[in-house]
N, C-alpha and C positions, 0 to 999 in steps of 0.2 A: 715630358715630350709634348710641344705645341703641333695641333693640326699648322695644316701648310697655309690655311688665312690667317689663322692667329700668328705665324711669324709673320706674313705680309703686313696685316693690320697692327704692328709694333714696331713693323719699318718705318711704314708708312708716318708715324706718330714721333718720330725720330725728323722729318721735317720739319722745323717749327719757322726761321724768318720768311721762305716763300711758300706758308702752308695753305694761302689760299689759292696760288696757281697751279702749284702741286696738285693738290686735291681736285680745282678745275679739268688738270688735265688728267687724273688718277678715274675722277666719275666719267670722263667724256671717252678714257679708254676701255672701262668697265663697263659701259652701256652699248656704246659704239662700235666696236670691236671683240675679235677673239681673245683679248688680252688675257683672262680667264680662264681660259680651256686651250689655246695653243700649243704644241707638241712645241719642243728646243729643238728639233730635226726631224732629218724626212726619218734616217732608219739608225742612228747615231743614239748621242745621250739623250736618256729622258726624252724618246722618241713615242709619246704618247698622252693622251689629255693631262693639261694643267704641267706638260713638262716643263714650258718657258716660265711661268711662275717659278714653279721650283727651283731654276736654275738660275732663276734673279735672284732669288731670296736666298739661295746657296752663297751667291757672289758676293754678295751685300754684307752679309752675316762674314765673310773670309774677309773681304776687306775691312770690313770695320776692326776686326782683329791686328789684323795687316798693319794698321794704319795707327792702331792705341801702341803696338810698339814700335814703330820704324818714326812716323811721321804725324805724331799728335796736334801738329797744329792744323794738319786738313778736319774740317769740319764730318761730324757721321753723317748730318744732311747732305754735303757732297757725296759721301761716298754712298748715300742711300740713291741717290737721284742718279747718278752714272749708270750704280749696277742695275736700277732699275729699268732703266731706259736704254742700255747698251746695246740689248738686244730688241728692244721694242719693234725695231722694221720686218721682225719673224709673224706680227700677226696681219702683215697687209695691210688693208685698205679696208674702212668701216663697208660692210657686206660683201666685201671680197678678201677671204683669208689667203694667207701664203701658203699654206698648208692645206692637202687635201686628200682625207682617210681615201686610202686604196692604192691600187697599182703595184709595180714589183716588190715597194717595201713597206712600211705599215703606214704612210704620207709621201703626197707624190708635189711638186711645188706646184702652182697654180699659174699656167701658162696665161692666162687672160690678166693676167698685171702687167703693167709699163715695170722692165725692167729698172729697179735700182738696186744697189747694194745695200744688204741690211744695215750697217750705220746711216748710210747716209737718208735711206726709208726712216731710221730711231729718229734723225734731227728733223726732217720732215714733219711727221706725225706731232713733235712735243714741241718746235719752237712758236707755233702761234699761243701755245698755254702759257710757257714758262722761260722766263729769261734765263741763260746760262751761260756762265762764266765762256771765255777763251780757254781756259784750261780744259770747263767740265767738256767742250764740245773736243778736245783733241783725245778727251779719254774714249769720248765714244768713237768715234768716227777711227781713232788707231788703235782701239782695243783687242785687236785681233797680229798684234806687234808688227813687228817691219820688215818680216816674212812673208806678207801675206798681200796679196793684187797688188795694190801699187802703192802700199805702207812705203817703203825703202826712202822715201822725202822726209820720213821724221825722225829717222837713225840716230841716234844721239844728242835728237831736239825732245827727247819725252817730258813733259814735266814728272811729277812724281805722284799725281794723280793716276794720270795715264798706266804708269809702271806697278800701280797696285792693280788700278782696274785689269791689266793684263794679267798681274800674277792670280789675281782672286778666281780671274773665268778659266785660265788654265788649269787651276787648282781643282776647284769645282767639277771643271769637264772629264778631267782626268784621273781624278783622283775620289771624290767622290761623288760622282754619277756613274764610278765604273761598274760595276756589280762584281768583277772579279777581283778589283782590289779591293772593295769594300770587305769580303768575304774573309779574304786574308788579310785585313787589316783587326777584324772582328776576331780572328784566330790567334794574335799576337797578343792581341788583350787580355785574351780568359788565361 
């Protein structure tokens, strides 16, 4: 069993043609940012330190699986840099996080942001680092599928990118970040 930087740190090494803007933007969200300690929600999955990590590396680790049997010609570097960055707009703004210990639930959001939506906060933060494809920017920005705010423009325009980045984070959210189905999942095992 790898601690939760050791699977990060073997993702991350999983980028090899743009591993030095990667890394540009990987140290620049590492020092800069909560990217490291970020909760994935205020009171949701993995609604506590280092959850958005985990939740990447969850997505990352699903998709790459996803994708060795459905769709092997997408690169693992694509599908490390998507899941990576998917959620990236959940740590804000360098000294002003999205997220803030207290209030009703265990992180309350951070009112003193200019509102965006979390893709479109992910494309923000990582395009002055890292060139990315037209596909990898539809996986982030409609990762959240064509249910959701005003996805419904991409309905049956998804590449296949996109369609894993969706299944891998709904997978992840639901499935194993739950605590209740992990529990009974653990029970069908033994």
């Amino acid at each position: 069993m790898h601690t939760m930087m050791e699977r990060y740190k073997m993702l991350k090494e999983k980028v090899v043609e743009r591993r030095s803007s990667f890394m540009n933007l990987m140290n620049y969200l590492e020092s800069e940012t909560d990217w490291l300690k970020s909760p994935a929600s205020t009171r949701f999955h993995l609604s506590r330190e280092q959850g958005l990590l985990e939740h990447s590396c969850n997505v990352a680790e699903t998709m790459i699986r996803l994708k060795e049997a459905l769709t092997p010609e997408i690169t693992d570097e694509s599908c490390v840099i998507v899941a990576l960055l998917h959620d990236l707009g959940k740590v804000g703004m360098p000294g002003r996080p999205q997220y803030l210990k207290g209030g009703k639930y265990p992180y309350t959001y951070n009112r003193d942001l200019t509102y965006l939506s979390v893709p479109i906060r992910s494309i923000y933060l990582a395009l002055p680092y890292i060139e990315l494809s037209e596909e990898e920017v539809q996986a982030i920005v409609y990762h959240d599928g064509q249910y959701v705010d005003d996805n419904a423009s991409v309905a049956r325009k998804e590449e296949p990118l996109t369609l894993l980045l969706q299944y891998a984070d709904t997978w992840s959210g639901f499935v194993l970040e739950n605590e209740s189905k992990i529990s009974k999942l653990a029970g069908m095992r033994s």
